[in-house]
C-alpha positions in Angstrom: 146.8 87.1 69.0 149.1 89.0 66.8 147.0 92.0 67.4 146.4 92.0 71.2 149.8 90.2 72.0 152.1 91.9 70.3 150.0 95.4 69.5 150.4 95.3 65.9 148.0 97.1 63.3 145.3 94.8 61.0 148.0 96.0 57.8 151.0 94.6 59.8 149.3 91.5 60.6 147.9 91.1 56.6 151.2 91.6 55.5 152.9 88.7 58.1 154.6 86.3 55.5 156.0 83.1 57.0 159.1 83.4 55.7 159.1 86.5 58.2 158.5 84.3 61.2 162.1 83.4 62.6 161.2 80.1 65.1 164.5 79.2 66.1 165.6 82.7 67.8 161.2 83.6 68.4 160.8 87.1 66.6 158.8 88.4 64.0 159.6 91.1 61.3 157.2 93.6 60.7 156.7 95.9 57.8 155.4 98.8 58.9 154.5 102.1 57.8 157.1 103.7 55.6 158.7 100.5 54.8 160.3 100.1 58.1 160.6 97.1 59.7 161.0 95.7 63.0 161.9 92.2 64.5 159.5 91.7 67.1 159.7 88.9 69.9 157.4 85.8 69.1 156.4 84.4 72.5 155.4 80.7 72.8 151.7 81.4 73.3 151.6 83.6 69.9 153.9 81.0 68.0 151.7 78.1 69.0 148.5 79.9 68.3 149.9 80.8 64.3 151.3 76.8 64.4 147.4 75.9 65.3 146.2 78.4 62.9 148.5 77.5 60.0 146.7 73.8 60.3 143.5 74.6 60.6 143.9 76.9 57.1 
């Protein structure tokens, strides 16, 4: 989801930590080449599907 969603790269996704997932205001901060980062939105489908994912795990 993270990748086709939200168009990140496999090293962005890999290096998603959860305290890097904000729920309340739905974004995402992304590290990203070069250390830069970037607060991405989270929609609901994507949130829901890392919330089903984090249980399964």
């Amino acid at each position: 989801m993270l990748l086709a969603r939200l168009g990140l790269r496999g090293g962005e996704v890999s290096a998603v930590i959860l305290d890097a997932i904000d729920w309340e205001s739905g974004e995402i901060v992304v590290h990203g080449k070069d250390q830069r980062m970037a607060h991405v939105p989270l929609p609901a489908d994507v949130g829901s599907a890392l919330v089903d994912y984090l249980r399964q795990v």
